[in-house]
C-alpha positions in Angstrom: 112.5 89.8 30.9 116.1 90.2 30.1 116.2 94.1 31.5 115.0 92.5 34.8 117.3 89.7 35.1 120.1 92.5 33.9 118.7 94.7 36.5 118.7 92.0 39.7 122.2 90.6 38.6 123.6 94.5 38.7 121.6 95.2 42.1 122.8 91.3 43.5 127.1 92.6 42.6 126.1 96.0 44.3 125.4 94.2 47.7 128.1 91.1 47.1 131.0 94.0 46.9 131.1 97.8 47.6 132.2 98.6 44.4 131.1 98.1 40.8 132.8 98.3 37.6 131.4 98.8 33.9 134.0 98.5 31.4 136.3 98.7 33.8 137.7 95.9 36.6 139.3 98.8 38.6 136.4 100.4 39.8 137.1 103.6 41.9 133.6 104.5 43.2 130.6 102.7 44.1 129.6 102.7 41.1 132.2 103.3 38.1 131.2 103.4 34.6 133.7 103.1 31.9 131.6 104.1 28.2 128.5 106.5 27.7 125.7 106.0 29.8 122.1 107.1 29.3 119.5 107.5 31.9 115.9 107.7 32.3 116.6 109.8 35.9 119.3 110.6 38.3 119.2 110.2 42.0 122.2 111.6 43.6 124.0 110.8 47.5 123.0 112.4 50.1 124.5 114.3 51.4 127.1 114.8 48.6 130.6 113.2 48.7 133.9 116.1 48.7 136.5 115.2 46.4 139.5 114.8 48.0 142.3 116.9 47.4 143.8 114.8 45.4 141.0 113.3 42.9 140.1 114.7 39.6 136.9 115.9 38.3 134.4 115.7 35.5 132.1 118.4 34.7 128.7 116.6 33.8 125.9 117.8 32.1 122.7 115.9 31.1 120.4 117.0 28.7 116.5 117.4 29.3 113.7 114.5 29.0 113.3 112.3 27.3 116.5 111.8 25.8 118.9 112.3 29.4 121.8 112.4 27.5 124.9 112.7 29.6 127.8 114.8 28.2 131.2 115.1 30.7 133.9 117.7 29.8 137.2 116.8 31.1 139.9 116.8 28.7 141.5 113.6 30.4 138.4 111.8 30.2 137.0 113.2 26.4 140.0 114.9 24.8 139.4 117.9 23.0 135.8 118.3 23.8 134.8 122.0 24.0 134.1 123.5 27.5 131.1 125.6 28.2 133.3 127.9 28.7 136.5 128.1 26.2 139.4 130.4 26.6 140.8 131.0 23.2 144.2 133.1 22.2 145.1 134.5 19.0 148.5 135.9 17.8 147.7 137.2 14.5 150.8 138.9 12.6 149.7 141.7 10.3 150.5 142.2 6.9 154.0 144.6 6.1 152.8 146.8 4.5 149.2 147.5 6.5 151.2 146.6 10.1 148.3 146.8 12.2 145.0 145.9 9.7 143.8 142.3 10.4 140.7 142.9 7.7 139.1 139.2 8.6 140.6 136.7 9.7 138.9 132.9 9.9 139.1 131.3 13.6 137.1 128.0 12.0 134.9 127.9 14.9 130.9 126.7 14.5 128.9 130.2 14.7 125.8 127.8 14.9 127.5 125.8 17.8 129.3 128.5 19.6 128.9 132.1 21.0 132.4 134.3 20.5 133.0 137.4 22.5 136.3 138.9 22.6 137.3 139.5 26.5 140.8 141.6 26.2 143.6 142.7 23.5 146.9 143.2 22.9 149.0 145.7 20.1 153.3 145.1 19.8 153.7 148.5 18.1 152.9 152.0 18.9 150.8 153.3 16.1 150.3 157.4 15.1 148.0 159.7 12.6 149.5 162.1 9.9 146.8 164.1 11.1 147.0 166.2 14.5 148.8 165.3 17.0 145.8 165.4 19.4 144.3 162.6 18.2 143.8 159.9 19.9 144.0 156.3 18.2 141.0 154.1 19.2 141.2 149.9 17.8 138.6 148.7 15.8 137.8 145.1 16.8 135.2 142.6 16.2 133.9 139.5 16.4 131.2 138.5 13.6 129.7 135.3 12.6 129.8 135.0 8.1 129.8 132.0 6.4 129.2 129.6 9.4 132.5 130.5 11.1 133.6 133.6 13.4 136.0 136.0 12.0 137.7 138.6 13.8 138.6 141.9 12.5 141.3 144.4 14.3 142.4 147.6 12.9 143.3 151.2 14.1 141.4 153.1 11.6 143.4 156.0 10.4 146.3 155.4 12.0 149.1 153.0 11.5 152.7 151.9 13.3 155.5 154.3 11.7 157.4 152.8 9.1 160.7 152.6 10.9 158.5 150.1 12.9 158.2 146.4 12.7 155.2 145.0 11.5 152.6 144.6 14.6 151.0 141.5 16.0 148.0 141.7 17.5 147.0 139.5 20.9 143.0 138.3 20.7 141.9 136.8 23.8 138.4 134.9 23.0 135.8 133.7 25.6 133.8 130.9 23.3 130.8 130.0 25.0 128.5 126.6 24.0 125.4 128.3 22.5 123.5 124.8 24.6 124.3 126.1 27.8 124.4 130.3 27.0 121.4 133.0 25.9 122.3 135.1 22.8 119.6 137.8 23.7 119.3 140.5 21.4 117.1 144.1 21.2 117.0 147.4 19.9 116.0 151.0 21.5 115.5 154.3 20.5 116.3 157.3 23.0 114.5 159.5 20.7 115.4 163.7 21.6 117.2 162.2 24.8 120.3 160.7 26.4 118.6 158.4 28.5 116.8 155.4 28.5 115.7 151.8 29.9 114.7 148.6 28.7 111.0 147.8 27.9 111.3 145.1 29.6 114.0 142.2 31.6 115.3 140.2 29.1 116.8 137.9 32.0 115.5 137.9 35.7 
């Protein structure tokens, strides 16, 4: 009896004024709810309202039934709350004497919570072989998930900036994704005798 009563007091202040505040006595909306929410379903206007120019946004995402859990990623409204999508740079100087071997390095990010993939990179030093001079140097760099945390690894393997050099700083540029809204798909083939091949099958379509 109480949720109906609730409910006709909150539908009687919808029609008595155009706007209606939760939490809050400056409501902004029709409807403006200050504190989490949760929802059984979600009817939305129609058609849709354009934010203004001027009006900030929240990126909403609800979770499936039955729990309709409502999660908003604005850092204004829920400071420092991951993203989906995270865009993550690391200036890692390397040691003196190696000056271009990062070996592992800890980012402390949740390998269980979050996907890592390293977009784009950066090297301060020119780096050389004792070998030929033909050779080209090729960075060794990797994202792997040990111990419940991503590490990063960056090296140019066989070569190393020349000693009249300072030591070198590497630039990691990371795309973190949330592992409840991304697909980690993973599968193996074999090309046999050949060069070419295709998948057995769509992993995505």
């Amino acid at each position: 009896m109480k949720k109906i009563i609730s409910t006709v007091l909150l539908a009687g202040a919808v029609f008595m004024n155009a706007q209606v505040g939760i939490n809050t006595n400056t409501p902004e909306k029709d409807l403006t709810v200050n504190g989490t929410m949760k929802t059984s379903g979600m009817i939305f206007k129609s058609p849709l309202e354009k934010l203004g120019a001027s009006e900030n946004y929240t990126f909403i995402i609800k979770s499936p039934a039955p729990e309709n859990k409502i999660t908003a990623y604005n850092d204004s409204f829920v400071p420092n709350s991951p993203a989906p999508i995270n865009l993550i740079q690391f200036k890692i100087t390397c040691d003196t004497n190696d000056k271009d071997w990062v070996n592992e390095f800890d980012t402390k990010i949740n390998s269980n919570k979050f996907l890592v993939v390293i977009s784009s990179f950066g090297f301060t030093q020119p780096v050389r072989t004792f070998s030929a001079d033909w050779l080209t140097p090729v960075p060794q760099i990797f994202a792997y998930s040990s111990g419940g945390t991503w590490k990063l690894k960056a090296d140019y393997q066989g070569f190393a900036p020349d000693n009249s050099f300072p030591t070198g700083i590497w630039t990691l540029n990371l795309l973190v994704f949330d592992k409840a809204y991304a697909k980690e798909l993973n599968t193996t083939q074999d090309l046999g005798a050949g060069t070419t091949g295709a998948a057995a099958a769509p992993l995505i379509q």
